[in-house]
Structure formats: C-alpha cells, structure tokens
C-alpha positions as CSV (number, residue, x, y, z in Angstrom):
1,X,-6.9,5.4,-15.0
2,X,-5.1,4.8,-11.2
3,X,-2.5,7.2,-10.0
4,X,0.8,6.1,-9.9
5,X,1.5,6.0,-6.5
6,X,4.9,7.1,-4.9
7,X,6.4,4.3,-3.3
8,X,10.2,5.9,-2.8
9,X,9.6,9.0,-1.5
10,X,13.1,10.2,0.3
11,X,12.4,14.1,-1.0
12,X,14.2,16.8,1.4
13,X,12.2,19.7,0.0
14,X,9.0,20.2,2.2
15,X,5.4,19.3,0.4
16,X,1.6,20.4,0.6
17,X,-1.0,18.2,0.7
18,X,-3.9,19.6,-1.6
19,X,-6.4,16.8,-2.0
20,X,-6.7,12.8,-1.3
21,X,-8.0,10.5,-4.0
22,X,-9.1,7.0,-3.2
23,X,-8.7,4.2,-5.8
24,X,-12.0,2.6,-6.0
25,X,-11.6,-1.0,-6.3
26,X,-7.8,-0.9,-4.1
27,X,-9.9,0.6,-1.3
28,X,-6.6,2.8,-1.0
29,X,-6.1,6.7,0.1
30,X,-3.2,8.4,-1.8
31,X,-2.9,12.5,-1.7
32,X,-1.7,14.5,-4.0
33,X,1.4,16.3,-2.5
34,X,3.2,19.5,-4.5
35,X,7.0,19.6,-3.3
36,X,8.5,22.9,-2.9
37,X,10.8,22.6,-5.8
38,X,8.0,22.4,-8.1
39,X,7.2,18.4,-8.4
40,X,3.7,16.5,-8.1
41,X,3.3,13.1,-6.7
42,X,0.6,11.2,-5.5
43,X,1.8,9.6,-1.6
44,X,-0.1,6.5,0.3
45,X,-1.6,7.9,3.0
46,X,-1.8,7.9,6.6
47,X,-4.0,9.0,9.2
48,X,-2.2,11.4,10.5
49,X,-2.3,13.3,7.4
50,X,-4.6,16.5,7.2
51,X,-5.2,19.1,4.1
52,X,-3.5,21.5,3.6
53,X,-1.0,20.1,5.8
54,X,2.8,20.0,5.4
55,X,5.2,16.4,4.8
56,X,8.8,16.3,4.9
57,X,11.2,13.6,5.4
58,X,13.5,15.3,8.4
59,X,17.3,14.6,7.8
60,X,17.6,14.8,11.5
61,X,15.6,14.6,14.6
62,X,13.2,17.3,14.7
63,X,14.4,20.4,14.3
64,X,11.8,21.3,11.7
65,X,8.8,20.4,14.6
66,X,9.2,24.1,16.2
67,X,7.2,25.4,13.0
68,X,5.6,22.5,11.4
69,X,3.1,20.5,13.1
70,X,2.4,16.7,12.7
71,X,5.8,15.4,10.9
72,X,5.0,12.0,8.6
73,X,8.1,11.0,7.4
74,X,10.3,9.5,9.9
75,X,14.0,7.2,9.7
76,X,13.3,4.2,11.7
77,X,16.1,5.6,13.7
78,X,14.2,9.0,15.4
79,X,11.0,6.8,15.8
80,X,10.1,6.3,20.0
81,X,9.6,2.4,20.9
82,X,6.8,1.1,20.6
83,X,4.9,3.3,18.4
84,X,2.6,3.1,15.5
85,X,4.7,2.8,11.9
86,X,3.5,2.4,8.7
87,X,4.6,2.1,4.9
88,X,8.2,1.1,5.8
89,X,10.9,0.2,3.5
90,X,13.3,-3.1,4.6
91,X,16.6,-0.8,4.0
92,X,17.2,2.9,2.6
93,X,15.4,2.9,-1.0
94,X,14.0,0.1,-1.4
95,X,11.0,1.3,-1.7
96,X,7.6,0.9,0.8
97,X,7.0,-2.6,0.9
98,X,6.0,-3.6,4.8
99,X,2.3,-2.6,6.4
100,X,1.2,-0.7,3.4
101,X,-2.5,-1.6,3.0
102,X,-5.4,-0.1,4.6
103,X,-5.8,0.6,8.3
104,X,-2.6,-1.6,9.1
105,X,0.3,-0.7,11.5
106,X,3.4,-2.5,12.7
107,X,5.3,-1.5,15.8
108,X,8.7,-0.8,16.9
109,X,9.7,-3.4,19.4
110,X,13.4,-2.9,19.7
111,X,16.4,-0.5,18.2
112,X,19.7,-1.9,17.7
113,X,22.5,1.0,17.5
114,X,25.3,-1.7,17.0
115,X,24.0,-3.5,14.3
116,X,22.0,-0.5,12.9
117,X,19.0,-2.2,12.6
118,X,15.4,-2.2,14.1
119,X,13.1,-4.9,15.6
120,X,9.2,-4.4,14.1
121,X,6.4,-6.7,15.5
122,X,4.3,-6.2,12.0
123,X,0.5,-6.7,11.4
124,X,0.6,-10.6,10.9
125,X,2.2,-10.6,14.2
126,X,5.6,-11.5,12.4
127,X,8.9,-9.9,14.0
128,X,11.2,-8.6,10.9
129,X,14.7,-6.9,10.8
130,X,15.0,-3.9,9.1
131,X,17.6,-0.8,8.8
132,X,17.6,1.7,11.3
133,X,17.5,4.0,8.0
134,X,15.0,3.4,5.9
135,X,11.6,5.4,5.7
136,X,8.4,5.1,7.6
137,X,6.0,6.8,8.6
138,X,3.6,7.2,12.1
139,X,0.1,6.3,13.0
140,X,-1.6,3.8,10.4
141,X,-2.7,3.4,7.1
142,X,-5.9,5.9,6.2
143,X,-9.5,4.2,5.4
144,X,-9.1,2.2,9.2
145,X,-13.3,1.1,8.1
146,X,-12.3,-1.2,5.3
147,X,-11.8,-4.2,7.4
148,X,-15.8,-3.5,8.6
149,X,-16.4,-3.6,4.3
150,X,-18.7,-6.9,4.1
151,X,-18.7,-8.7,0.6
152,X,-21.6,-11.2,1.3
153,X,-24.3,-9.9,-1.0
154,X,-24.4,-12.0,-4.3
155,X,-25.2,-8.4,-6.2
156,X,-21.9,-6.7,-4.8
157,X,-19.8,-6.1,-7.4
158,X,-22.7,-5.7,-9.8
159,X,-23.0,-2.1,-8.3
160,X,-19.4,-1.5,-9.7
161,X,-20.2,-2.7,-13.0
162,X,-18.4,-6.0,-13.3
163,X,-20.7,-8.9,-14.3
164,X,-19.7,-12.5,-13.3
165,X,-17.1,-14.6,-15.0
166,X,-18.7,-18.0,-16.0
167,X,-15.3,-21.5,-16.3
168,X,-14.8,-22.8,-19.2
169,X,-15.4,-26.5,-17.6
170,X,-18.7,-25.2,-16.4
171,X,-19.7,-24.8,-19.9
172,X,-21.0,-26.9,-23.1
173,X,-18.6,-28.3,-25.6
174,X,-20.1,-26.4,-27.9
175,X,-19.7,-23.1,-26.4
176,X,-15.5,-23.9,-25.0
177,X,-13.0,-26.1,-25.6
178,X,-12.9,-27.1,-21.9
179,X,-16.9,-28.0,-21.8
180,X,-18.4,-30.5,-21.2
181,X,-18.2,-33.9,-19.1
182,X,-14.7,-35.5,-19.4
183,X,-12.4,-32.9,-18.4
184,X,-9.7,-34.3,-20.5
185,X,-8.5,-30.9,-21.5
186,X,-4.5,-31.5,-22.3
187,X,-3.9,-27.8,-21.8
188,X,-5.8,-24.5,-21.3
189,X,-7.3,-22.7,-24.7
190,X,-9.4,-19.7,-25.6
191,X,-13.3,-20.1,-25.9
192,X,-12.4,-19.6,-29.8
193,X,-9.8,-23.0,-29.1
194,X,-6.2,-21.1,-29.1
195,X,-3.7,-22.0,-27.0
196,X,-2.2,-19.8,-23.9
197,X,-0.2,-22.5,-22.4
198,X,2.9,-20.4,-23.0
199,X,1.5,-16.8,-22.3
C-alpha cells in the first residue's frame, strides 16, 4: 500500500525528518516528517533534505535560519531570483501541483510586488504566473538519476512482477469478443462478452 503523500503542507509547528521511503513503481522520494505538535505525514521530497534534519514553513523571512540550518519551505515571496524551486502551488492552498516529479526544477524569473505575483520559467520551459504566496520549496525534486532509468529491455518490468497485457483485437474469436479479423466491434466488452461502454 503507497503512502499518502502530503500535498498541502502550510504547518507552522517545526518537523523532523526520520526516514525517506521511495514508491517503487512512481520512482518518487517522500519522508516521513513528525510535527512538533504531535502529527505524522509523509512530504515529497527534495534534495536539499537530510535526516534527521528540521522543515518548517517560515511565516517570515528567516528569522528561524540563526538556529536551523537548511530551511525547505519557502513563500514564493522570500525566494532570491533566479533560484531553484520546486513543488509549488499556483496560489496559497491549492495544493503542490507545478515541478513535482522527480529531479525537476522551475526557476524564479521575475517578482511582481504590485500585482503580488511571481514569474517562474518551469521545466517544459513554459513561463507561468503564480502568487507571490503560495508554497515552494528550494533545490529540486530528490532521485535527480531517474531520467538516466533506461526501459529498453523487453524483460523490464518482468523483474517487478507484472506480466504483459495481450488486446483483445489481437486475439481469436473464440478467446474475446473483439477477436478475430473484422474488427466490427460496435462497442468495447469483457473477454467473458459484458459491456463497459458506460463504466
């Protein structure tokens, strides 16, 4: 069973990291964090985060940084230009839905204090708008060596246990109600002939 992973985090209560778990076929890093007033959650993580190491979201700039090393949680607003952001929300509690998968970053191109809103250059190379305070966080997304993860051997997801998945149109009348040569099927069944047009 996956962790449910914390999406909204906007706790003001400081957090340890005790241990990272990575979801085997997401290819994703989450850590399980224990807030000081008493909660458990399992965050995405970045690579900036350490064991044993602290989280927070700061309220303001960073007066927690004289006895906390390495903060993670930022507002868009306290962030420096052109630096490295990841998991970031479009506006305040949205949730994390921007440059969230692994070893992605966007960066901060421009700060508008007028509008209250933020320029990010993200990984598809997209510029997007979003509020100067919603959450994010610095460096990128942990597990950077997944883009150098090569699927070409025919035997690859054997080794996980999943066997392959044969169509329906690839088989014999006999054995599906799509088989065979015409492909007059007038709407997609079961191999045992029920319908699932509508599910």
């Amino acid at each position: 069973m996956h962790p449910k992973i914390n999406y909204s985090m906007r706790s003001k209560v400081i957090s340890l990291i005790t241990t990272f778990k990575l979801i085997p076929f997401q290819n994703k890093l989450v850590s399980l964090s224990f807030l000081a007033s008493g909660g458990i959650s399992y965050l995405p993580t970045t690579d900036r985060f350490k064991i044993f190491g602290f989280t927070y979201f700061p309220t303001q700039s960073l007066k927690l940084k004289q006895f906390l090393n390495n903060p993670s949680l930022f507002l868009l607003v306290y962030v420096q230009r052109l630096s490295k952001v990841s998991l970031i929300e479009l506006y305040p509690g949205a949730g994390i839905q921007y440059a969230r998968s692994s070893g992605t970053f966007a960066r901060l191109v421009k700060v508008e204090l007028a509008s209250h809103t933020a320029l990010l250059q993200l990984p598809s190379g997209v510029r997007k708008t979003f509020s100067l305070y919603s959450l994010a966080s610095l460096g990128s997304v942990s597990l950077k060596v997944k883009s150098l993860l090569t699927n070409t051997k025919s035997g690859y997801w054997r080794n996980f246990g999943l066997k392959p998945h044969v169509r329906g149109v690839a088989r014999n009348p006999v054995d599906h109600p799509h088989g065979g040569r015409a492909k007059s099927i007038k709407y997609p069944r079961t191999p045992w002939g029920k319908t699932t047009k509508y599910k």
